[in-house]
C-alpha positions as CSV (number, residue, x, y, z in Angstrom):
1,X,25.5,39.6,162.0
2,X,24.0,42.7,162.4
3,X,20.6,44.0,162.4
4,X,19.9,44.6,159.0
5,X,21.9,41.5,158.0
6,X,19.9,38.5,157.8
7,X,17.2,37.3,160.2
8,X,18.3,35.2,163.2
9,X,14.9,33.0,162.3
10,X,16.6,32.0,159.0
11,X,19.1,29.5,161.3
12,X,17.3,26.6,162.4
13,X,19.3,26.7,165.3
14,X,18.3,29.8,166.9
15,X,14.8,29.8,168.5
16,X,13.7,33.5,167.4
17,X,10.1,35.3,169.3
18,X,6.9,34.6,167.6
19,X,3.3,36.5,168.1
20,X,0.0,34.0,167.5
21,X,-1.5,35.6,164.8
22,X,-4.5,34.4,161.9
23,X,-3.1,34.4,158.6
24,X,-4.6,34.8,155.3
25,X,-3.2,34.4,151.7
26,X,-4.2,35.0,148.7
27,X,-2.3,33.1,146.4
28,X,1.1,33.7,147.3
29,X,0.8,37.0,148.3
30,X,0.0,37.7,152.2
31,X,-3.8,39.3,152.0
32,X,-4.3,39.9,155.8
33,X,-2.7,39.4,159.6
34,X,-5.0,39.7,161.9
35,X,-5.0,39.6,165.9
36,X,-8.6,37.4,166.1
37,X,-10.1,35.3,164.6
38,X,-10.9,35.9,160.8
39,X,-12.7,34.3,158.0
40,X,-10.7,32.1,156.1
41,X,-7.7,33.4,158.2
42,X,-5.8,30.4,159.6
43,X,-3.9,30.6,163.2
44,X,0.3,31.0,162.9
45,X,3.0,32.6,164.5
46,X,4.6,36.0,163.0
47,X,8.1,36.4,164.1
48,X,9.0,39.9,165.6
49,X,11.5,41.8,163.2
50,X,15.6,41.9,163.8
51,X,15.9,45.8,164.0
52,X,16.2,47.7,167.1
53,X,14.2,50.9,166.1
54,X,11.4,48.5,165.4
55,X,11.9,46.6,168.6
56,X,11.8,49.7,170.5
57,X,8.7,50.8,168.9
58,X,6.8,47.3,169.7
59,X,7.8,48.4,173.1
60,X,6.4,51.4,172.9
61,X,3.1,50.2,171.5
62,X,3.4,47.2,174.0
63,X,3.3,49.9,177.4
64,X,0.6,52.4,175.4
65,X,3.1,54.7,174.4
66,X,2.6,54.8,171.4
67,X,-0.3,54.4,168.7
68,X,1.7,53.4,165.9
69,X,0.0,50.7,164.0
70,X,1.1,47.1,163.4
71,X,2.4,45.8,159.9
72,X,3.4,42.6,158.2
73,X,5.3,41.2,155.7
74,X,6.9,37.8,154.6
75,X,10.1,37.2,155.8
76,X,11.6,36.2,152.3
77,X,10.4,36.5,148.9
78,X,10.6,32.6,148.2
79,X,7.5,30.9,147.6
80,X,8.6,27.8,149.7
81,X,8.8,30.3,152.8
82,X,5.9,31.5,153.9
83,X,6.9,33.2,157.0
84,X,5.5,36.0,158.3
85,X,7.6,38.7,160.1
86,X,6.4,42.0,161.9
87,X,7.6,45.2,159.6
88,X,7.5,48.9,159.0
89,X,4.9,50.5,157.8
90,X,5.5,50.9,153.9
91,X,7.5,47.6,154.0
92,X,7.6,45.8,150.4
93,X,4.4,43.7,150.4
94,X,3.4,44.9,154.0
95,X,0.0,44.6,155.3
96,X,-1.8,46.2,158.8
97,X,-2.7,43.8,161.2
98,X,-6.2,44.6,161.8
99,X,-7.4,44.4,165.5
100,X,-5.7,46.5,168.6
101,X,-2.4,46.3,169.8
102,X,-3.6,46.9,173.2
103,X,-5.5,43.3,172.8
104,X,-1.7,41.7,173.0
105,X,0.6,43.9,175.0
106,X,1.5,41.8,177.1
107,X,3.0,39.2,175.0
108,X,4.0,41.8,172.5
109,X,6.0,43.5,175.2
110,X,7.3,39.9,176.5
111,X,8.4,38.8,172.9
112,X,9.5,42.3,172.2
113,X,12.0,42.1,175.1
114,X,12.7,38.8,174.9
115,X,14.1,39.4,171.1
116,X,16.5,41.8,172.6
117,X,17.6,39.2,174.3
118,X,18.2,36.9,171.9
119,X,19.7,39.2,169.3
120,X,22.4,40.1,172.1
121,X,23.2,36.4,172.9
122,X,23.6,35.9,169.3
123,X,26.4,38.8,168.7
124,X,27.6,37.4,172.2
125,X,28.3,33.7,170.8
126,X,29.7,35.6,167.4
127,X,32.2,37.5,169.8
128,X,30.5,40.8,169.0
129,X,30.6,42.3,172.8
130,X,30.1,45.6,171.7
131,X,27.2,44.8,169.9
132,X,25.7,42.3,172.4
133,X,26.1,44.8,175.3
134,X,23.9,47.2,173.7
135,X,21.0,44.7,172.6
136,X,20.9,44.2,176.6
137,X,21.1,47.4,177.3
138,X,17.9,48.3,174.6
139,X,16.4,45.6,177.1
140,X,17.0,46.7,180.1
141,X,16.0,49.9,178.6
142,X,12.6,48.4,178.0
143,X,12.3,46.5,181.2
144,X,12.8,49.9,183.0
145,X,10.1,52.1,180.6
146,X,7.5,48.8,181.5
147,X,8.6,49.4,185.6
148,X,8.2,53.2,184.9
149,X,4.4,52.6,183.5
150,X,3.5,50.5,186.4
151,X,4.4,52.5,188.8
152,X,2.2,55.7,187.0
153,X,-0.6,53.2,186.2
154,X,-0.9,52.3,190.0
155,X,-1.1,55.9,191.1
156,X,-4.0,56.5,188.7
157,X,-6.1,53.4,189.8
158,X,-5.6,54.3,193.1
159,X,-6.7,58.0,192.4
160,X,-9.5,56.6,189.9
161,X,-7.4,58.8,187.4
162,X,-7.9,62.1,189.5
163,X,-4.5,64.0,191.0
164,X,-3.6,62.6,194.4
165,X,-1.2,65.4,195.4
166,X,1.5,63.3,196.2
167,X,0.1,60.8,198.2
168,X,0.5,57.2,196.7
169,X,-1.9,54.5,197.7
């Protein structure tokens, strides 16, 4: 498996990362993803894609580095699955989640990280060490970049966002 291969979420064996989303169709086609509540929207879970650039620009948006927006799409073209996966923008049949991705970094970095994970242990249990080795090492990656934030965020609240010359509160 590799990541433009199919989606680990297709096997019903492998527990793949999901966002709480609300969910609106229209027909059969996905009319709008939104991060609150919305009109005739209905509360699901949007699974985080299988591609590492993506992944590592959810982590980006996740630790405010970046103001990319966020888009959806259904994870197959069947009518009998209506899953919704997290895509690129310009994605066949993609829409923007409306609502700021600052209202779920958290989770979205959690999920984000924790589909690295997943994605190695899968190429780990299909014997694909190479592979595996460098889906924990986007995570580590990730975990590092979320540390590195941190540790610039708490200088600035100490400072109330002014220079401290070096001195760290």
């Amino acid at each position: 498996m590799d990541a433009t291969g199919p989606h680990p979420a297709r096997d019903p064996a492998v527990a793949w990362p999901t966002l709480d989303m609300w969910v609106r169709w229209d027909g059969r086609r996905l009319d709008l993803v939104s991060l609150a509540p919305t009109r005739d929207a209905q509360a699901d879970e949007v699974l985080l894609p299988y591609d590492p650039e993506l992944l590592m620009l959810l982590g980006k948006i996740s630790l405010g580095g970046s103001r990319a927006g966020l888009y959806a799409t259904r994870l197959a073209q069947e009518e009998t699955d209506r899953r919704v996966v997290l895509c690129r923008r310009g994605s066949e049949g993609s829409v923007r989640i409306s609502g700021t991705g600052s209202s779920i970094a958290d989770p979205l970095y959690a999920k984000t990280r924790a589909a690295m994970l997943a994605a190695g242990r899968e190429h780990r249990a299909a014997g694909n060490q190479d592979e595996a080795a460098q889906w924990k090492a986007m995570a580590r990656q990730l975990l590092m970049a979320k540390r590195s934030a941190r540790r610039g965020h708490s200088v600035r609240t100490v400072s109330g966002g002014l220079p401290t010359l070096g001195k760290h509160g």
